[in-house]
C-alpha positions in Angstrom: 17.5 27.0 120.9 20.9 25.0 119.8 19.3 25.2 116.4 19.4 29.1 116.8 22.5 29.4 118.6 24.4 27.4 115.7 23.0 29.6 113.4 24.1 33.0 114.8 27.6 31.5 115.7 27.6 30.7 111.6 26.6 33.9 110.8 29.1 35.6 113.1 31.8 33.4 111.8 30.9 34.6 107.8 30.9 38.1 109.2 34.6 38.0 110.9 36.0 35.7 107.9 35.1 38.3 105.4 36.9 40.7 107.3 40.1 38.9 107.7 40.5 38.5 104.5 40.3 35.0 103.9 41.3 33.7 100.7 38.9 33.0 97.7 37.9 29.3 98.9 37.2 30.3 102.5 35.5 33.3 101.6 33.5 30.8 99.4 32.9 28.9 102.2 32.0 32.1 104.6 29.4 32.7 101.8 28.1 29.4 102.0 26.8 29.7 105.2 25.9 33.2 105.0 23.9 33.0 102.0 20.4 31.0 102.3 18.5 29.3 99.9 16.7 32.7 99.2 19.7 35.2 99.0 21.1 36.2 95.3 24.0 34.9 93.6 27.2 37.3 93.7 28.6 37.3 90.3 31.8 35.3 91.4 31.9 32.0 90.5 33.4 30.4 93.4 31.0 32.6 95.7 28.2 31.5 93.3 28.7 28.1 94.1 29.1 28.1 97.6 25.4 30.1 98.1 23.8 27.4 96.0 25.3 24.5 97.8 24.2 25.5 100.9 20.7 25.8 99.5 21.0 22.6 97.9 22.4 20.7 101.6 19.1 22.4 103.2 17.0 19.4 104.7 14.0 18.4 102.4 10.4 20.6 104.1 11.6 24.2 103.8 14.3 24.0 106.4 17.8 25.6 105.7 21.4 25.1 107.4 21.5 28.7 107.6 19.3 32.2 107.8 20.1 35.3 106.5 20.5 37.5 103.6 23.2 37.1 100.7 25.9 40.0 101.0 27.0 41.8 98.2 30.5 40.9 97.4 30.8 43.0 94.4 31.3 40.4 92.0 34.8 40.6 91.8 37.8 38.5 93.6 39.6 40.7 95.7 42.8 40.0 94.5 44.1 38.6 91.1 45.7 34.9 91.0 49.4 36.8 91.0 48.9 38.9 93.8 47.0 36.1 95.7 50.2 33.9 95.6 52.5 37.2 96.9 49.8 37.8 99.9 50.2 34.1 100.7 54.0 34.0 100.3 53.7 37.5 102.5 52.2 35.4 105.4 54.3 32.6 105.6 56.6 35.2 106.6 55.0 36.7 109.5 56.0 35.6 113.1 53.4 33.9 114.8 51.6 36.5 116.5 50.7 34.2 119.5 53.3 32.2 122.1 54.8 29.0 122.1 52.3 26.7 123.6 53.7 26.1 127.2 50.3 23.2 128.1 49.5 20.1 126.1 46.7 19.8 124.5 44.0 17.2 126.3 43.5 14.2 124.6 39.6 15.2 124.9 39.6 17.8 122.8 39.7 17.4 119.6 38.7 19.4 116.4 35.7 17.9 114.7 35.0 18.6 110.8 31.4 19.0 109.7 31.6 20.8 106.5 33.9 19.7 104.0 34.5 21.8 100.5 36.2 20.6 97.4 36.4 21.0 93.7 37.5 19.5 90.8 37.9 19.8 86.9 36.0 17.3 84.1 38.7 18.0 81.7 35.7 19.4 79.5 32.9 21.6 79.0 29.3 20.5 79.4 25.8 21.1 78.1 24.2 22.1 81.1 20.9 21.5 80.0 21.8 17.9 78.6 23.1 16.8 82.6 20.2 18.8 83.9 17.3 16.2 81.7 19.9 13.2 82.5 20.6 13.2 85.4 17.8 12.5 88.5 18.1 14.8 91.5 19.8 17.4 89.6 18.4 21.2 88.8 19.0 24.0 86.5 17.4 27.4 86.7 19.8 29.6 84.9 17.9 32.4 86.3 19.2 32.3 89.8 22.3 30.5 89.1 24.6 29.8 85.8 25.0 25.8 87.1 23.6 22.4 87.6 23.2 21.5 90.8 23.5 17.6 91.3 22.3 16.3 94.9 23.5 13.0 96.6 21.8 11.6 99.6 23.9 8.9 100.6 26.1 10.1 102.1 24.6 13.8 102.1 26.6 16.1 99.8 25.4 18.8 96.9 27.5 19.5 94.2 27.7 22.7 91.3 28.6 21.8 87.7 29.5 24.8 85.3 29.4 24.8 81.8 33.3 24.9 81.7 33.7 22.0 83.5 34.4 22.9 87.2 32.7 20.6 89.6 32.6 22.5 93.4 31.0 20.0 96.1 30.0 20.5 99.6 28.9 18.1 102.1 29.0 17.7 106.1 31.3 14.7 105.3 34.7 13.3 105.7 37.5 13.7 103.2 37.4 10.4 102.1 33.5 10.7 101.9 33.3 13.8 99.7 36.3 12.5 97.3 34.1 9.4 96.3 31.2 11.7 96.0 33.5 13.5 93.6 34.0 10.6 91.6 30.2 9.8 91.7 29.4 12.9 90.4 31.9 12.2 87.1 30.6 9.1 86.6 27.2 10.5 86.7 28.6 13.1 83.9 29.9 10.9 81.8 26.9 8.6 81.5 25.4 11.6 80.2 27.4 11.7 76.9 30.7 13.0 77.8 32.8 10.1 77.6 35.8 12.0 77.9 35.3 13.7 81.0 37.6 13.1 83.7 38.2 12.8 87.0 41.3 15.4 87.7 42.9 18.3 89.8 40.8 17.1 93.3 41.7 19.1 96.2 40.2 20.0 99.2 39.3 23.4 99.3 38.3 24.4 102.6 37.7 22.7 106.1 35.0 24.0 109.3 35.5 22.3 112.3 33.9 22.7 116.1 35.9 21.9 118.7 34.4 21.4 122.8 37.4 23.5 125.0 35.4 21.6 127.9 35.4 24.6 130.1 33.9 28.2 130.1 36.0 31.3 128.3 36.0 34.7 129.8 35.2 36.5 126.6 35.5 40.2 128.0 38.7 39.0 129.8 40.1 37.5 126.4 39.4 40.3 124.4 40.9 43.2 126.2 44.0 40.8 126.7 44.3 40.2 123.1 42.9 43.3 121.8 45.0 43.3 118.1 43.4 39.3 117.8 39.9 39.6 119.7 36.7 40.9 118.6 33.9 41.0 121.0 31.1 43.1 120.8 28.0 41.9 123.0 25.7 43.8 121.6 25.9 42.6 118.5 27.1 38.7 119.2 27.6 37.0 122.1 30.6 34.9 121.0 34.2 36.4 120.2 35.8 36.2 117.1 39.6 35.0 117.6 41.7 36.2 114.5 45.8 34.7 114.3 48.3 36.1 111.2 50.0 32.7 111.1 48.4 29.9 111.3 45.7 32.2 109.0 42.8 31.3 110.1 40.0 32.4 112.6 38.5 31.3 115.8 35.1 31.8 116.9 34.6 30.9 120.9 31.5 31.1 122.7 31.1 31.3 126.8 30.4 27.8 126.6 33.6 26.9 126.0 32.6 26.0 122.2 35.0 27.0 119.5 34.8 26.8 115.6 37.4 27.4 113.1 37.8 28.1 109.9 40.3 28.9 106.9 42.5 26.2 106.7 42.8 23.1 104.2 44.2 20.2 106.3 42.8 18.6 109.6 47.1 18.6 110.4 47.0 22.6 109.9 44.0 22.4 112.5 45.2 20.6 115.0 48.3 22.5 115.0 46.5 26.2 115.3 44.2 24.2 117.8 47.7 23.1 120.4 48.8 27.0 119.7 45.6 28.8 120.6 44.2 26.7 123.8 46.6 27.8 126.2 45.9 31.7 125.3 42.0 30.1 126.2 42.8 28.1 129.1 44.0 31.0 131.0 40.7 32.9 130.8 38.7 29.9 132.0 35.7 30.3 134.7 
């Protein structure tokens, strides 16, 4: 039954990040745990990648991190690289749409990362056949997706490998964790022939974290409180989606008290949208 409920919260969070408008690397991420190892590609590269590294993290027997069909994205990024920086300048202009925090934050609660996404370039394109045959634990069926996907099992991560050189890795990590899987995975490139690929432009990409709020949240309460932020439709989900302008990112609470977030970069980011959005919790409590 946690198994189920995990999913579904998942599923709800894709839904309400979509809608948002979350920028290309969370929606990537959104579509990571939306898509399963059965649903089709969407033409976009970085959407691409995320619904095959979710397939690729699924435990070995059939199992999957996630149910559910691929949605259709279109193919296309919402916004062009220009206009994505003037919507993010935009928002770093908008007043924080909730109050000051006026009650600390308890030292027991504290944001928890379990699915880390990065990327990074090899400075060079790639025969993706060629890293396919050389490399063990990697596959390449350019019928369902147009990369190789490279598995490590220690620690746990999956990583996508297009032809021009972009390397996007998942794994239910930490930073540090994934970044030497990152360099694993050049290594592992470069012992297939491509001396001169690299190890360059690393970032971290996106961050999901769950966070205990150790009490239960009035969810009905808490949405026709914060109508412009809350989303909560029982009869669809149990759990309410919590949307803020600035920090960007989005909140999804159950009853239990449990609370994931999603669409920031930095665990500093999420601890600071964490101290900002418990009070507006703590005062629904049962």
């Amino acid at each position: 039954m946690a198994d189920e409920e995990a999913l579904s919260t998942e599923q709800a969070l894709v839904e309400a990040d979509a809608e948002f408008g979350q920028d290309d690397e969370v929606d990537a991420l959104c579509a990571l745990l939306d898509a399963g190892p059965g649903g089709e590609s969407p033409k976009s590269d970085t959407r691409s990648d995320m619904d095959t590294l979710l397939a690729s993290l699924a435990p070995a027997g059939g199992g999957s991190l996630s149910q559910g069909t691929a949605s259709d994205h279109g193919g296309q990024n919402s916004l062009t690289t220009p206009d994505r920086v003037l919507s993010d300048r935009a928002s770093e202009q908008l007043e924080p749409d909730l109050p000051e925090p006026t009650l600390a934050l308890p030292g027991n609660v504290v944001p928890i990362p379990f699915i880390v996404v990065a990327r990074f370039s090899l400075g060079c394109e790639v025969d993706l056949k060629q890293l396919a045959f050389g490399i063990r634990n990697a596959e390449f069926n350019p019928r369902k997706h147009g990369s190789v996907t490279i598995r490590l099992f220690n620690p746990r991560a999956a990583a996508l490998v297009r032809e021009r050189g972009i390397v996007t890795l998942s794994g239910s990590v930490s930073e540090e964790q994934l970044k030497a899987c990152a360099k694993k995975i050049a290594r592992l490139v470069q012992k297939c022939g491509y001396q001169q690929a690299v190890f360059a432009e690393y970032k971290t990409t996106s961050i999901l974290c769950k966070v205990d709020l150790k009490f239960p949240v009035r969810l009905e309460a808490l949405a026709a409180r914060w109508r412009k932020n809350a989303v909560y439709e029982p009869e669809f989900c149990c759990n309410c989606v919590f949307r803020t302008r600035r920090p960007k990112c989005t909140y999804l609470v159950t009853a239990g008290g449990k609370l994931m977030i999603s669409g920031l970069r930095r665990m500093e980011d999420i601890h600071e949208a964490l101290k900002r959005v418990y009070p507006v919790f703590f005062d629904f409590q049962r």
